[in-house]
C-alpha positions in Angstrom: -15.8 4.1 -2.7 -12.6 3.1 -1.9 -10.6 5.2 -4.4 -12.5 8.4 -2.2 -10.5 7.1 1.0 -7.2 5.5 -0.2 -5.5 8.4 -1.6 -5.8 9.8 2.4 -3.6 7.0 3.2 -0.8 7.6 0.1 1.2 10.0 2.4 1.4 8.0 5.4 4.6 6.1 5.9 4.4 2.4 7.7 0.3 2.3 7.1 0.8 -1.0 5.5 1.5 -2.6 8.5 -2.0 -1.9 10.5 -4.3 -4.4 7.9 -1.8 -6.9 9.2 -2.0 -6.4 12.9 -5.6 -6.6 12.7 -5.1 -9.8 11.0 -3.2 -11.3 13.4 -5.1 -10.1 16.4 -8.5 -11.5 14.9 -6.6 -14.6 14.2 -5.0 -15.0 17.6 -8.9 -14.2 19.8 -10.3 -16.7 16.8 -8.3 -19.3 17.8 -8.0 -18.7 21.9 -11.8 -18.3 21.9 -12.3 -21.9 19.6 -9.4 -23.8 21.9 -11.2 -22.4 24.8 -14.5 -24.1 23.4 -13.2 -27.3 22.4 -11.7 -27.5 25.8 -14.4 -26.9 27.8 -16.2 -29.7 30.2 -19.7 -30.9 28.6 -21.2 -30.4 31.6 -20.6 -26.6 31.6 -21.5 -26.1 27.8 -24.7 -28.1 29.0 -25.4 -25.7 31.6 -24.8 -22.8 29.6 -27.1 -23.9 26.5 -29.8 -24.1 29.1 -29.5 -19.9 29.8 -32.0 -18.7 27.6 -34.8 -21.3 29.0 -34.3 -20.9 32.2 -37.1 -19.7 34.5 -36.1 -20.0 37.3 -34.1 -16.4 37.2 -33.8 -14.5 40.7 -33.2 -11.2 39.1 -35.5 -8.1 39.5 -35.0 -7.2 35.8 -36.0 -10.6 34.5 -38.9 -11.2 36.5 -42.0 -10.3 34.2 -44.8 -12.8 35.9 
């Protein structure tokens, strides 16, 4: 499948830096998002796991009783 879509990319000059870049950026959100997490109060991660139990939701759109 690949052999279809590579020879697209032959004539293109400086391509080979883009699969780089995207590793990088991946990378960089990977690791802000887990330092982020590991930082983060127990209190708040507490709260947060609690989200999808709660029923005590004052929105209009979640209110099925």
């Amino acid at each position: 499948m690949l052999r279809f879509i590579s020879h697209n990319f032959d004539g293109m000059e400086g391509i080979e830096i883009y699969p780089i870049v995207a590793l990088l950026l991946f990378f960089i959100v990977f690791v802000t998002m887990l330092i982020i997490v590991i930082k983060m109060p127990k209190k708040n991660i507490d709260e947060i796991s609690q989200f999808p139990l709660d029923n005590n939701t004052n929105s209009k759109e979640n209110n099925y009783e």
